[in-house]
C-alpha positions as CSV (number, residue, x, y, z in Angstrom):
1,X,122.7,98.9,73.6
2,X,126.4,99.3,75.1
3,X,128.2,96.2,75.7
4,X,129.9,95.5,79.1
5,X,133.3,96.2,77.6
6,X,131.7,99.7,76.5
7,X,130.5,100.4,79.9
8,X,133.9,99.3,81.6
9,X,135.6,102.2,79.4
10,X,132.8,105.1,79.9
11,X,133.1,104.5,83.8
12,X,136.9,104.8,83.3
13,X,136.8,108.1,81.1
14,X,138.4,105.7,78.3
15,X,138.4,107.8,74.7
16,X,137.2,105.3,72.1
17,X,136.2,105.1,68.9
18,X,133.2,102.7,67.8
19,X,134.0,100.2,64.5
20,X,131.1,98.3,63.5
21,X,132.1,95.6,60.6
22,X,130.2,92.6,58.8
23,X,131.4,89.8,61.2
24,X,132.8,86.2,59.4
25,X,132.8,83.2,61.0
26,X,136.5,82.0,61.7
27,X,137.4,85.3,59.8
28,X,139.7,86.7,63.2
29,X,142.1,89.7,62.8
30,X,142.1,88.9,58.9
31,X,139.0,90.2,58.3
32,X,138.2,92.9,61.0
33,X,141.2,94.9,59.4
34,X,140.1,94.6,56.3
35,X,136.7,95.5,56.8
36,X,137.9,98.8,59.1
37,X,141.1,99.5,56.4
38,X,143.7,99.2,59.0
39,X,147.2,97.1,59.2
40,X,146.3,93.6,61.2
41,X,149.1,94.7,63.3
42,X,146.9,97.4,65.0
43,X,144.3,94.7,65.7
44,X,144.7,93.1,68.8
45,X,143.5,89.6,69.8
46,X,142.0,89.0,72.9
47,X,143.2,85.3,74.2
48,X,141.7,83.6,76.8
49,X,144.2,81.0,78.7
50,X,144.6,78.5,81.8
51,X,147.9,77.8,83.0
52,X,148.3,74.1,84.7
53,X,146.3,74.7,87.3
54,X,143.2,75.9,85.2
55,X,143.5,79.6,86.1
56,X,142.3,81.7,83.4
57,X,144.1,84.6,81.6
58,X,143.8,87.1,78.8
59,X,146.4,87.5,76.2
60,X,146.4,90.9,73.9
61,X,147.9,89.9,71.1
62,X,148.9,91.8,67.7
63,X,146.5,90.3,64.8
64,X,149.3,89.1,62.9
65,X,151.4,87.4,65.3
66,X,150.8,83.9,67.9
67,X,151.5,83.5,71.3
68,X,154.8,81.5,72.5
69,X,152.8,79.6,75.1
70,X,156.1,78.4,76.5
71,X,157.6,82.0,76.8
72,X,154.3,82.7,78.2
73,X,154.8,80.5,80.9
74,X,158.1,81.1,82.0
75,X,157.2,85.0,82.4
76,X,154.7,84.6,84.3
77,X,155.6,82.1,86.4
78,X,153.4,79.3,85.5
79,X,154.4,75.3,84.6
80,X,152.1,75.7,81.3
81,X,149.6,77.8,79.5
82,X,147.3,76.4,77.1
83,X,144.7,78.6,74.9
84,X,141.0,77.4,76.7
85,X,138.4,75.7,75.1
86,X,136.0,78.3,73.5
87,X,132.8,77.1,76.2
88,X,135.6,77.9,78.6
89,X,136.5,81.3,77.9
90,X,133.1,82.3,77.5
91,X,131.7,81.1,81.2
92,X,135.1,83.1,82.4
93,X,134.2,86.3,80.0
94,X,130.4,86.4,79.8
95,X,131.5,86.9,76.1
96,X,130.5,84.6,72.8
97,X,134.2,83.5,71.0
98,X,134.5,86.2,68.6
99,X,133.0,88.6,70.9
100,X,135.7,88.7,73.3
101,X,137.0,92.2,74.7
102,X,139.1,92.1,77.7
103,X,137.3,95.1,78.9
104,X,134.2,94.0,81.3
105,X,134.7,90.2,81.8
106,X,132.1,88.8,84.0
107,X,135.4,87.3,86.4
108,X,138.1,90.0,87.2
109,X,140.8,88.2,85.3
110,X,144.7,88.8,85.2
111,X,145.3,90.4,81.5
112,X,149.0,90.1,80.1
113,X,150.2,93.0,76.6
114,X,152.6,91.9,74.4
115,X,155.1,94.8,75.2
116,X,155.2,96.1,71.4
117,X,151.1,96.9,71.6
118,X,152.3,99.3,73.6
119,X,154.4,101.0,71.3
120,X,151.6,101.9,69.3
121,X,149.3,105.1,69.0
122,X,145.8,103.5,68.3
123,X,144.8,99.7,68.5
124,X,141.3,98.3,67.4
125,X,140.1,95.6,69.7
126,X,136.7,94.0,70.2
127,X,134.1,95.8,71.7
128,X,132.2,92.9,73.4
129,X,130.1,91.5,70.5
130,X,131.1,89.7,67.0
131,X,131.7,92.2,64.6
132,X,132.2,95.4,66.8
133,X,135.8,96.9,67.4
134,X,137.3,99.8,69.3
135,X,139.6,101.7,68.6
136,X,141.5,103.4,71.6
137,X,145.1,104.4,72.8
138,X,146.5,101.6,74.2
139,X,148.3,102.7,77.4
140,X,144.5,102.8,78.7
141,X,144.8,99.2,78.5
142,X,147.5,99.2,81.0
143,X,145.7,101.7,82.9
144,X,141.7,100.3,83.1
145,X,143.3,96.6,83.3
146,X,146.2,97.0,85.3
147,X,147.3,94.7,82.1
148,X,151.3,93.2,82.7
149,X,153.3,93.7,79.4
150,X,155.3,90.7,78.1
151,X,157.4,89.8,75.3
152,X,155.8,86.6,73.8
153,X,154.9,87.4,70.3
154,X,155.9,85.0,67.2
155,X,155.5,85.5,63.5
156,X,151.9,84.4,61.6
């Protein structure tokens, strides 16, 4: 049965691959690009955030690199930006933690790229279930999520 992230990118024309891997709990980026064979750096993280005022967002983050909340903030203009609690982003995704695409969130939330996902030719992210990827060119994720880039990526 398709996902609602898999039914976002069919009614977009969106060219994806489907990667189903044995999911681990608490396993994240680590494990998924094992399991597919890729670099972590392909895999992108899909964050879900609330500046000050309890807003949410959605980060895409490489699989081996964090989010400078602080630069985060001062890009977008926000005060602060804080990751949410996991019961959180679920009631703003309609997704289980670990499950988490940015594609086909039950809100319509704003979606911020670091910049360097960009530069890439394929990224893997989640599908919308725990251990389900896809793999896809990632300028569709600026054009599907009218997603901001941003330039907030640390090392680990």
């Amino acid at each position: 049965m398709a996902t609602p992230a898999e039914r976002v990118l069919r009614q977009h024309g969106v060219q994806y691959t489907e990667h189903p891997y044995r999911y681990e709990e608490h396993g994240g980026t680590r494990v998924s690009a094992r399991e597919l064979g890729v670099d972590e750096h392909l895999v992108i993280k899909t964050l879900v955030m609330e500046d000050e005022a309890r807003a949410p967002l959605v980060v895409l983050m490489h699989g081996d690199r964090q989010v400078s909340t602080r630069k985060l903030a001062r890009q977008i203009g926000a005060k602060s930006v804080q990751p949410c609690a996991p019961e959180v982003a679920s009631r703003h995704t309609g997704y289980q933690v670990g499950g988490t695409s940015p594609f086909g969130t039950k809100k319509r939330l704003p979606v911020y790229v670091e910049r360097t996902v960009l530069d890439l030719a394929r990224v893997y992210l989640n599908g919308g279930r725990r251990g389900f990827l896809v793999g896809l060119d990632p300028g569709e994720i600026v054009r599907v999520l009218a997603a901001r880039p941003v330039d907030v990526a640390t090392e680990g």
